[in-house]
C-alpha positions in Angstrom: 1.4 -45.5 37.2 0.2 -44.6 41.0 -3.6 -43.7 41.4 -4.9 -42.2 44.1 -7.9 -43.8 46.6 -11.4 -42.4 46.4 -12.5 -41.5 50.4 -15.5 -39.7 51.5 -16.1 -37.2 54.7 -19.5 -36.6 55.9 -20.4 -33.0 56.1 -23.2 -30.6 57.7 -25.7 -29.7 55.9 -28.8 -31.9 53.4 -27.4 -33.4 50.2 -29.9 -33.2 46.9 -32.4 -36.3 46.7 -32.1 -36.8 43.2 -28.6 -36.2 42.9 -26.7 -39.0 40.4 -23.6 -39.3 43.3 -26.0 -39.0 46.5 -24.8 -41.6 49.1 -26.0 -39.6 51.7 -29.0 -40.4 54.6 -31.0 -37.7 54.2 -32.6 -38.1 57.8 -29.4 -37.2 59.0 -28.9 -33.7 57.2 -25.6 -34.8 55.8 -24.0 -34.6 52.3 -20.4 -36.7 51.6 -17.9 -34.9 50.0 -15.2 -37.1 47.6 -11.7 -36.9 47.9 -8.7 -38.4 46.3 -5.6 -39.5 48.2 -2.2 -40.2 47.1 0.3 -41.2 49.1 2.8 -43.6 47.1 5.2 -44.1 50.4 2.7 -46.6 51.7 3.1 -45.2 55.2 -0.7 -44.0 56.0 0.5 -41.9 58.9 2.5 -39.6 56.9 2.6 -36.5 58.4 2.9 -34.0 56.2 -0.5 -33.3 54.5 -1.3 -30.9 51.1 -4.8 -30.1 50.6 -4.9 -29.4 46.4 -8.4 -27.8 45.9 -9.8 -26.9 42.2 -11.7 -24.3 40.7 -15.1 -23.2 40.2 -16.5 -25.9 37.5 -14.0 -28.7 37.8 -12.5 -31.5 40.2 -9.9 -32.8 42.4 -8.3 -34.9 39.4 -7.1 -31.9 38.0 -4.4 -32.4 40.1 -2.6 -35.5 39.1 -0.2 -34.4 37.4 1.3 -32.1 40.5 0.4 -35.2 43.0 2.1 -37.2 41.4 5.3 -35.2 41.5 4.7 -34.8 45.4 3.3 -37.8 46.9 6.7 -39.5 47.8 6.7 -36.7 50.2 3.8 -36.1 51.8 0.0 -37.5 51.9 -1.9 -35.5 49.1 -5.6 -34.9 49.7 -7.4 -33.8 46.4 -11.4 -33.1 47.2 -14.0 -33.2 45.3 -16.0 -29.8 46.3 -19.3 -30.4 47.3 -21.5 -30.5 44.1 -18.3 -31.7 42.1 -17.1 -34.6 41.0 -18.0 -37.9 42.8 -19.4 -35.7 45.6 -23.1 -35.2 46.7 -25.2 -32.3 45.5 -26.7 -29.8 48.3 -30.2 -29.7 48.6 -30.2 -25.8 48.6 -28.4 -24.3 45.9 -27.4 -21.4 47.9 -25.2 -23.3 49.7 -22.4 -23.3 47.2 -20.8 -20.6 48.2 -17.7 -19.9 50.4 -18.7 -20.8 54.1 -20.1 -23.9 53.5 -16.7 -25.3 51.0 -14.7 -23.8 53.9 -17.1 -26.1 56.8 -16.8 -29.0 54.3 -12.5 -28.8 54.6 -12.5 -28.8 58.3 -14.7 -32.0 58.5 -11.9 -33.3 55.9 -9.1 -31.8 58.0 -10.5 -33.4 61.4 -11.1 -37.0 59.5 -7.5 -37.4 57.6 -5.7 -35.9 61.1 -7.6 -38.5 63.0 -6.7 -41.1 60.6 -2.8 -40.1 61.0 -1.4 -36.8 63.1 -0.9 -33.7 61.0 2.0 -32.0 61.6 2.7 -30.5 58.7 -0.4 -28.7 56.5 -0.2 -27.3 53.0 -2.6 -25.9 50.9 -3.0 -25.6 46.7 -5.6 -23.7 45.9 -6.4 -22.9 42.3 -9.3 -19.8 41.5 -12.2 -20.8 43.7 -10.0 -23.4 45.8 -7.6 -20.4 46.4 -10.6 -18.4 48.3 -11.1 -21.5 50.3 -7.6 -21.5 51.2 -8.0 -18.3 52.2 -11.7 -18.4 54.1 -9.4 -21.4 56.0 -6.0 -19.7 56.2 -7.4 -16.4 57.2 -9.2 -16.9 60.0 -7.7 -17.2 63.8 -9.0 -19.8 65.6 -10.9 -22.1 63.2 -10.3 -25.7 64.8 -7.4 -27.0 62.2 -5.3 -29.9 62.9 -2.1 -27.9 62.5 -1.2 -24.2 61.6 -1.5 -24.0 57.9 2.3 -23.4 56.5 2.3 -23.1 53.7 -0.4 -21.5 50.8 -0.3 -21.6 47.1 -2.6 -19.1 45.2 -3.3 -20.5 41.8 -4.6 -17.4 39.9 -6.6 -15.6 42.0 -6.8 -12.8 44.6 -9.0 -10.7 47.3 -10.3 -8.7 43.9 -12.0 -11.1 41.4 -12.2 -8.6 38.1 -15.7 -8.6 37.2 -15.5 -9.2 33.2 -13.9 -12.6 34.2 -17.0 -13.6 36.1 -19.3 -12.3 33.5 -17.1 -14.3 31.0 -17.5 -17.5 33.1 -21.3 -17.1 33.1 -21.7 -17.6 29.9 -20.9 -21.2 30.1 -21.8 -22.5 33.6 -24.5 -24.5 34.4 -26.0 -24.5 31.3 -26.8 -28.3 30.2 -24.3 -29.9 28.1 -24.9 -33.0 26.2 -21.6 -35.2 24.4 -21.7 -38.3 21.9 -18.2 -39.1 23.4 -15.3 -37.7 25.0 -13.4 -35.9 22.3 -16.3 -34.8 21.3 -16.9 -33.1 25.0 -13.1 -32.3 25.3 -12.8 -30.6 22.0 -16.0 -28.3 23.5 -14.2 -27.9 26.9 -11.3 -26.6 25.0 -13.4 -24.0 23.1 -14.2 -22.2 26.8 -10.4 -23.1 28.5 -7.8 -22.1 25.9 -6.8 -19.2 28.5 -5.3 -22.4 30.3 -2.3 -22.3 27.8 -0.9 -24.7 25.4 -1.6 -28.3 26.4 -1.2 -31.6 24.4 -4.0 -33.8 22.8 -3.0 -36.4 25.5 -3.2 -33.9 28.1 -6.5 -32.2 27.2 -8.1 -35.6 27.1 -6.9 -36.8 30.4 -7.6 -33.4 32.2 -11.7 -33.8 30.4 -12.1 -37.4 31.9 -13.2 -36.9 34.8 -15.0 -33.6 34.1 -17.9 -36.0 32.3 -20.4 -38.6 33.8 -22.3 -40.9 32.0 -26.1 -40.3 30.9 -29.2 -42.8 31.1 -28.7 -43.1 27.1 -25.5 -43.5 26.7 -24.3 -40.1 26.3 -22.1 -38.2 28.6 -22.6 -34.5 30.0 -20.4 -32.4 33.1 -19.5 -33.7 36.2 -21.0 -31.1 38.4 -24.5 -29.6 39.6 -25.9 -27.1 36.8 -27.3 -25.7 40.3 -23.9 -24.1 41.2 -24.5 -21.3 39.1 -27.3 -20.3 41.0 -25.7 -18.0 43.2 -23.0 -17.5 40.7 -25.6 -16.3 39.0 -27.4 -14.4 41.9 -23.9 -12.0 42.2 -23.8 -8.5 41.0 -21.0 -6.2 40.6 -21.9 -4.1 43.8 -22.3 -7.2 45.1 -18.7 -8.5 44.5 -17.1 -5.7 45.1 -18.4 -5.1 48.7 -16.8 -8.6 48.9 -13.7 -7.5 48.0 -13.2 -6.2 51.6 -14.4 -9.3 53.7 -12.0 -11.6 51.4 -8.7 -8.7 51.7 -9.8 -9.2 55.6 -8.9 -12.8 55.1 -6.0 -12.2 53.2 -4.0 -9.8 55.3 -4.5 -12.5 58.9 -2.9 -15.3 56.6 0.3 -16.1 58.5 1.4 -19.0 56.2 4.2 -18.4 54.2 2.3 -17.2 50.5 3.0 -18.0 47.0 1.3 -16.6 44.2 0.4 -17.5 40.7 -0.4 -15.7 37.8 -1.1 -16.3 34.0 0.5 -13.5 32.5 -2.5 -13.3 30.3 -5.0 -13.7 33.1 -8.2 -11.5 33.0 -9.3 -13.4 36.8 -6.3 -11.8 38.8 -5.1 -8.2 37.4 -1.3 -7.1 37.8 -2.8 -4.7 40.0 -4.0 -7.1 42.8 -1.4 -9.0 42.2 0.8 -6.2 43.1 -0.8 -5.4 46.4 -0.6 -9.1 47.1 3.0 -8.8 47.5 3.2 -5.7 49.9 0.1 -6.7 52.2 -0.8 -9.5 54.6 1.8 -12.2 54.1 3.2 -10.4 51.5 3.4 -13.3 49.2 5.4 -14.3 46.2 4.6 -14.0 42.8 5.5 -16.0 40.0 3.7 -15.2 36.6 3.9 -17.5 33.5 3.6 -16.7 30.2 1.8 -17.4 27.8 -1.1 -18.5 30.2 -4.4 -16.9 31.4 -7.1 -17.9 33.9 -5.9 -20.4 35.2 -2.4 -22.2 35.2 -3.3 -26.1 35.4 -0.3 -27.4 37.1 0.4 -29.9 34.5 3.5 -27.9 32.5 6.6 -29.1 34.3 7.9 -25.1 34.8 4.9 -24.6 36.8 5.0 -28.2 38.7 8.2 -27.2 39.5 8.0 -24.1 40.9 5.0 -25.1 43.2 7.4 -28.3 44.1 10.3 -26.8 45.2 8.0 -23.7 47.4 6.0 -26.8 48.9 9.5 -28.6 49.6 12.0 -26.7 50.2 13.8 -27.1 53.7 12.4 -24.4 56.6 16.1 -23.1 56.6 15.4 -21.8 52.9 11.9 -20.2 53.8 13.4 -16.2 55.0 14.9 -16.3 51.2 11.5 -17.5 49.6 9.8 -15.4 51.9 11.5 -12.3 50.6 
Protein backbone atom coordinates (compact mmCIF):
# COMPACT_ATOMS: atom_id res chain seq x y z
CA UNK A 1 0.00 0.00 0.00
CA UNK A 2 1.47 3.71 -0.93
CA UNK A 3 2.50 5.97 2.09
CA UNK A 4 3.07 9.29 1.85
CA UNK A 5 6.68 11.22 2.73
CA UNK A 6 6.89 13.29 5.94
CA UNK A 7 8.41 17.10 4.77
CA UNK A 8 8.73 20.04 6.84
CA UNK A 9 8.40 24.00 5.89
CA UNK A 10 9.78 26.55 8.08
CA UNK A 11 7.46 29.19 9.22
CA UNK A 12 7.36 32.81 10.90
CA UNK A 13 6.95 33.04 14.13
CA UNK A 14 8.90 31.12 17.72
CA UNK A 15 8.10 27.36 18.17
CA UNK A 16 7.54 26.13 22.04
CA UNK A 17 10.98 25.06 23.81
CA UNK A 18 9.70 22.21 25.50
CA UNK A 19 7.61 21.05 22.85
CA UNK A 20 7.98 16.92 22.29
CA UNK A 21 8.17 17.56 18.10
CA UNK A 22 10.37 20.88 18.35
CA UNK A 23 13.05 20.80 15.62
CA UNK A 24 13.10 24.25 15.38
CA UNK A 25 16.23 27.02 16.16
CA UNK A 26 14.75 29.12 18.34
CA UNK A 27 17.35 31.96 17.64
CA UNK A 28 15.83 32.18 14.46
CA UNK A 29 12.02 32.80 15.53
CA UNK A 30 10.90 29.86 13.46
CA UNK A 31 8.56 26.95 14.06
CA UNK A 32 8.41 23.75 11.21
CA UNK A 33 5.27 22.74 10.19
CA UNK A 34 4.81 18.70 9.05
CA UNK A 35 3.31 17.71 6.07
CA UNK A 36 2.52 14.55 4.23
CA UNK A 37 2.99 14.07 0.53
CA UNK A 38 1.62 11.57 -1.78
CA UNK A 39 2.21 11.40 -5.09
CA UNK A 40 2.21 7.62 -6.31
CA UNK A 41 3.02 8.76 -10.17
CA UNK A 42 6.66 9.16 -9.17
CA UNK A 43 6.92 12.36 -11.25
CA UNK A 44 7.88 15.12 -8.42
CA UNK A 45 7.01 17.86 -10.69
CA UNK A 46 3.45 17.05 -10.96
CA UNK A 47 1.58 19.93 -11.48
CA UNK A 48 -1.46 19.76 -10.16
CA UNK A 49 -1.36 20.21 -6.34
CA UNK A 50 -4.42 19.52 -3.53
CA UNK A 51 -3.86 20.99 -0.23
CA UNK A 52 -6.15 18.50 2.25
CA UNK A 53 -6.13 20.41 5.62
CA UNK A 54 -7.94 18.79 8.92
CA UNK A 55 -9.93 20.03 11.66
CA UNK A 56 -9.54 21.63 14.93
CA UNK A 57 -8.00 18.68 17.21
CA UNK A 58 -6.64 16.26 14.54
CA UNK A 59 -4.07 15.74 11.65
CA UNK A 60 -3.11 15.53 8.12
CA UNK A 61 -3.39 11.52 8.21
CA UNK A 62 -6.91 11.84 8.36
CA UNK A 63 -6.76 11.99 4.92
CA UNK A 64 -5.44 8.86 3.61
CA UNK A 65 -8.12 7.34 2.65
CA UNK A 66 -9.15 10.28 0.07
CA UNK A 67 -5.24 10.68 -0.99
CA UNK A 68 -5.09 7.68 -1.82
CA UNK A 69 -7.94 7.67 -4.23
CA UNK A 70 -6.27 10.94 -5.81
CA UNK A 71 -2.73 10.74 -5.87
CA UNK A 72 -2.33 9.09 -9.39
CA UNK A 73 -3.52 12.39 -10.31
CA UNK A 74 -2.17 15.00 -8.78
CA UNK A 75 0.61 15.73 -5.91
CA UNK A 76 -1.40 15.62 -2.55
CA UNK A 77 -0.05 17.81 0.32
CA UNK A 78 -1.59 16.83 3.69
CA UNK A 79 -0.13 19.33 6.62
CA UNK A 80 0.15 18.92 9.89
CA UNK A 81 -1.24 22.40 11.36
CA UNK A 82 1.08 23.97 13.50
CA UNK A 83 0.62 22.55 17.09
CA UNK A 84 -0.62 19.16 15.38
CA UNK A 85 0.72 16.15 14.59
CA UNK A 86 4.53 15.92 13.92
CA UNK A 87 4.60 19.75 13.84
CA UNK A 88 6.18 22.23 16.33
CA UNK A 89 4.23 23.83 19.10
CA UNK A 90 4.11 27.91 19.16
CA UNK A 91 5.66 29.55 21.83
CA UNK A 92 2.50 31.87 22.29
CA UNK A 93 -0.60 30.11 22.57
CA UNK A 94 -2.44 32.89 20.99
CA UNK A 95 -1.08 32.24 17.94
CA UNK A 96 -3.32 29.35 17.06
CA UNK A 97 -5.70 30.99 15.47
CA UNK A 98 -6.61 31.83 11.80
CA UNK A 99 -3.87 34.31 10.51
CA UNK A 100 -1.05 32.54 11.59
CA UNK A 101 -2.50 28.68 9.97
CA UNK A 102 -3.22 30.80 6.95
CA UNK A 103 0.85 32.49 7.04
CA UNK A 104 1.97 28.88 7.70
CA UNK A 105 0.13 27.58 4.07
CA UNK A 106 1.72 30.24 2.01
CA UNK A 107 5.30 29.30 3.32
CA UNK A 108 4.00 25.57 2.26
CA UNK A 109 2.60 26.90 -0.96
CA UNK A 110 5.93 28.88 -1.91
CA UNK A 111 8.23 25.71 -0.85
CA UNK A 112 6.15 22.69 -2.83
CA UNK A 113 5.73 25.39 -6.01
CA UNK A 114 9.49 25.87 -5.86
CA UNK A 115 10.11 22.32 -5.60
CA UNK A 116 7.86 21.73 -8.88
CA UNK A 117 5.51 24.63 -10.80
CA UNK A 118 2.00 24.77 -9.67
CA UNK A 119 -0.32 25.06 -12.20
CA UNK A 120 -3.11 23.63 -10.97
CA UNK A 121 -4.16 24.39 -6.91
CA UNK A 122 -6.89 22.66 -4.98
CA UNK A 123 -7.97 22.87 -1.66
CA UNK A 124 -9.86 20.22 1.04
CA UNK A 125 -10.60 21.72 3.88
CA UNK A 126 -12.53 19.95 6.57
CA UNK A 127 -14.11 22.40 9.86
CA UNK A 128 -11.13 24.42 10.83
CA UNK A 129 -9.07 23.50 7.53
CA UNK A 130 -12.21 24.87 5.63
CA UNK A 131 -11.71 28.53 7.38
CA UNK A 132 -8.15 28.27 6.21
CA UNK A 133 -9.22 27.58 2.80
CA UNK A 134 -11.19 30.32 3.06
CA UNK A 135 -8.69 33.00 5.05
CA UNK A 136 -6.44 31.69 1.73
CA UNK A 137 -9.13 31.53 -0.97
CA UNK A 138 -10.71 34.82 0.05
CA UNK A 139 -8.37 37.14 -0.12
CA UNK A 140 -7.07 39.16 -3.44
CA UNK A 141 -3.70 39.39 -3.74
CA UNK A 142 -2.13 37.02 -1.14
CA UNK A 143 1.23 35.80 -2.98
CA UNK A 144 -0.14 32.07 -4.14
CA UNK A 145 1.63 30.08 -6.59
CA UNK A 146 -1.46 29.73 -8.73
CA UNK A 147 -5.18 30.89 -8.46
CA UNK A 148 -6.89 28.56 -6.16
CA UNK A 149 -9.54 26.45 -8.49
CA UNK A 150 -10.99 24.62 -6.89
CA UNK A 151 -12.41 24.51 -2.86
CA UNK A 152 -13.98 21.87 -0.92
CA UNK A 153 -15.83 22.80 2.40
CA UNK A 154 -15.96 19.88 4.62
CA UNK A 155 -18.71 20.83 7.17
CA UNK A 156 -18.36 24.16 7.87
CA UNK A 157 -19.37 27.70 7.00
CA UNK A 158 -18.93 31.72 7.62
CA UNK A 159 -21.46 30.94 10.79
CA UNK A 160 -20.00 28.46 13.23
CA UNK A 161 -23.28 27.65 15.62
CA UNK A 162 -22.25 28.35 18.93
CA UNK A 163 -23.57 25.08 20.84
CA UNK A 164 -21.12 23.19 18.63
CA UNK A 165 -18.18 25.18 19.98
CA UNK A 166 -19.33 24.90 23.47
CA UNK A 167 -19.84 21.09 22.74
CA UNK A 168 -16.13 20.86 21.48
CA UNK A 169 -14.91 22.53 24.69
CA UNK A 170 -15.72 20.14 26.73
CA UNK A 171 -13.11 17.87 25.45
CA UNK A 172 -10.19 19.94 24.16
CA UNK A 173 -7.14 20.30 25.65
CA UNK A 174 -7.80 18.66 28.62
CA UNK A 175 -5.02 15.96 29.36
CA UNK A 176 -5.63 12.54 28.28
CA UNK A 177 -3.73 9.62 29.34
CA UNK A 178 -4.15 5.76 27.43
CA UNK A 179 -2.75 2.16 28.42
CA UNK A 180 -2.93 1.47 24.64
CA UNK A 181 -4.59 2.31 21.56
CA UNK A 182 -7.94 0.77 21.66
CA UNK A 183 -8.07 1.87 24.78
CA UNK A 184 -7.54 5.65 23.46
CA UNK A 185 -9.60 4.87 20.29
CA UNK A 186 -12.56 3.47 22.01
CA UNK A 187 -12.44 7.09 24.17
CA UNK A 188 -11.98 9.04 20.85
CA UNK A 189 -15.06 7.40 19.68
CA UNK A 190 -17.09 8.36 22.83
CA UNK A 191 -16.61 12.34 21.65
CA UNK A 192 -16.74 11.59 17.51
CA UNK A 193 -19.75 9.29 16.88
CA UNK A 194 -21.31 12.48 14.98
CA UNK A 195 -18.57 11.34 12.38
CA UNK A 196 -21.05 8.48 11.33
CA UNK A 197 -20.75 4.83 11.14
CA UNK A 198 -17.20 3.65 10.72
CA UNK A 199 -15.61 0.13 11.07
CA UNK A 200 -13.33 -1.21 13.97
CA UNK A 201 -10.50 -1.21 11.29
CA UNK A 202 -11.32 2.14 10.38
CA UNK A 203 -11.61 3.78 13.74
CA UNK A 204 -8.29 2.33 14.74
CA UNK A 205 -6.47 3.51 11.74
CA UNK A 206 -8.10 7.03 11.80
CA UNK A 207 -6.80 7.11 16.07
CA UNK A 208 -3.13 6.24 15.17
CA UNK A 209 -1.84 8.97 14.49
CA UNK A 210 -3.95 11.11 16.74
CA UNK A 211 -1.66 9.49 19.86
CA UNK A 212 2.12 10.02 20.81
CA UNK A 213 4.00 8.08 23.07
CA UNK A 214 4.62 9.14 26.87
CA UNK A 215 8.02 9.02 28.97
CA UNK A 216 6.25 5.77 30.78
CA UNK A 217 5.04 3.98 28.25
CA UNK A 218 1.74 5.26 27.91
CA UNK A 219 0.26 7.22 25.07
CA UNK A 220 -1.82 10.56 25.22
CA UNK A 221 -3.09 13.11 21.97
CA UNK A 222 -1.06 14.21 19.34
CA UNK A 223 -1.50 17.95 19.69
CA UNK A 224 -0.76 21.06 22.11
CA UNK A 225 -3.40 21.05 25.08
CA UNK A 226 -2.41 24.83 24.54
CA UNK A 227 -4.66 25.17 21.50
CA UNK A 228 -7.62 25.56 23.54
CA UNK A 229 -6.34 28.56 24.90
CA UNK A 230 -7.91 30.83 22.64
CA UNK A 231 -10.55 28.38 21.80
CA UNK A 232 -11.17 28.92 25.13
CA UNK A 233 -10.66 32.75 25.24
CA UNK A 234 -13.94 33.00 22.49
CA UNK A 235 -17.19 34.21 23.54
CA UNK A 236 -20.42 34.20 21.75
CA UNK A 237 -20.34 38.08 21.01
CA UNK A 238 -17.15 37.34 20.17
CA UNK A 239 -17.81 34.73 17.38
CA UNK A 240 -20.52 36.20 16.12
CA UNK A 241 -18.81 39.62 15.31
CA UNK A 242 -16.67 37.07 13.39
CA UNK A 243 -19.19 35.88 11.47
CA UNK A 244 -18.87 39.02 9.28
CA UNK A 245 -15.02 39.21 8.66
CA UNK A 246 -15.21 35.26 7.69
CA UNK A 247 -18.76 35.98 5.14
CA UNK A 248 -16.18 38.84 3.89
CA UNK A 249 -13.90 36.04 2.93
CA UNK A 250 -16.37 33.88 1.66
CA UNK A 251 -18.24 36.02 -0.88
CA UNK A 252 -14.31 37.19 -2.80
CA UNK A 253 -13.72 33.30 -3.18
CA UNK A 254 -13.62 32.95 -6.98
CA UNK A 255 -12.82 29.14 -6.99
CA UNK A 256 -15.31 27.00 -8.10
CA UNK A 257 -17.06 25.86 -4.35
CA UNK A 258 -18.28 22.65 -3.08
CA UNK A 259 -19.88 22.09 -0.02
CA UNK A 260 -20.33 19.43 2.55
CA UNK A 261 -22.67 18.76 5.07
CA UNK A 262 -23.59 15.89 7.65
CA UNK A 263 -27.17 15.89 7.51
CA UNK A 264 -26.96 15.67 11.25
CA UNK A 265 -24.43 18.39 11.70
CA UNK A 266 -24.84 20.80 14.70
CA UNK A 267 -21.25 22.80 13.30
CA UNK A 268 -22.90 23.98 9.91
CA UNK A 269 -26.89 24.69 10.16
CA UNK A 270 -29.14 24.17 6.91
CA UNK A 271 -29.50 27.74 7.28
CA UNK A 272 -25.89 28.74 6.38
CA UNK A 273 -25.71 26.19 4.36
CA UNK A 274 -28.41 27.68 2.38
CA UNK A 275 -26.94 31.09 1.97
CA UNK A 276 -23.79 29.35 0.95
CA UNK A 277 -25.39 28.37 -2.18
CA UNK A 278 -26.90 31.86 -3.29
CA UNK A 279 -23.85 34.10 -2.14
CA UNK A 280 -20.15 34.50 -3.05
CA UNK A 281 -19.25 31.56 -5.28
CA UNK A 282 -22.42 30.19 -4.75
CA UNK A 283 -21.25 26.79 -4.03
CA UNK A 284 -22.58 23.31 -4.15
CA UNK A 285 -23.98 21.41 -1.58
CA UNK A 286 -23.94 17.87 -1.06
CA UNK A 287 -25.32 16.61 2.45
CA UNK A 288 -24.98 12.98 3.68
CA UNK A 289 -26.94 11.28 5.79
CA UNK A 290 -26.63 9.85 8.55
CA UNK A 291 -23.48 11.92 9.52
CA UNK A 292 -22.88 15.00 11.78
CA UNK A 293 -19.87 17.26 12.39
CA UNK A 294 -17.85 16.19 10.43
CA UNK A 295 -17.85 13.82 7.31
CA UNK A 296 -14.28 12.01 7.38
CA UNK A 297 -13.74 11.28 3.87
CA UNK A 298 -13.22 7.70 4.41
CA UNK A 299 -16.92 6.29 3.15
CA UNK A 300 -16.53 5.70 -0.50
CA UNK A 301 -19.99 7.87 -1.35
CA UNK A 302 -18.24 10.74 0.12
CA UNK A 303 -14.70 9.91 -1.50
CA UNK A 304 -16.42 9.81 -4.47
CA UNK A 305 -18.16 12.74 -4.70
CA UNK A 306 -15.16 14.94 -3.61
CA UNK A 307 -13.15 12.80 -6.51
CA UNK A 308 -15.11 13.37 -9.33
CA UNK A 309 -15.63 17.65 -8.16
CA UNK A 310 -11.67 17.58 -7.74
CA UNK A 311 -11.41 15.69 -11.30
CA UNK A 312 -13.69 16.28 -13.38
CA UNK A 313 -12.64 17.89 -16.86
CA UNK A 314 -12.87 22.09 -16.99
CA UNK A 315 -15.55 21.38 -19.86
CA UNK A 316 -17.82 19.83 -17.09
CA UNK A 317 -17.31 22.77 -14.48
CA UNK A 318 -20.62 25.41 -15.89
CA UNK A 319 -22.79 21.99 -15.02
CA UNK A 320 -21.06 21.53 -11.48
CA UNK A 321 -21.10 25.03 -11.07
CA UNK A 322 -24.76 25.26 -11.31
Amino acid sequence: MIEPTLNYVPCPGPAAASAPATHADAAAAQHRMAYWEWNATGNPAHPHVVVCVHGLSRQGRDFDTLARSLNTHARVICPDVVGRGQSDWLADPLGYQLPVYAADMLALLAQVHQQAPITTLDWVGTSMGGLIGMAVAGQPGLPLPAPLRRLVLNDVGPVIQWEALQRIGQYLGYPARFDSLQQAADAMWAISTSFGPHTQQQWLELSKPMLRSLPDGGLTLHYDPAIAVPFRALTQEGAAAGESALWQLYDQIQAQTLLLRGAQSDLLSPETAQAMQVRGPKARCVEFEGVGHAPTLIAADQVAVVQNFLLAAPVAESALAG
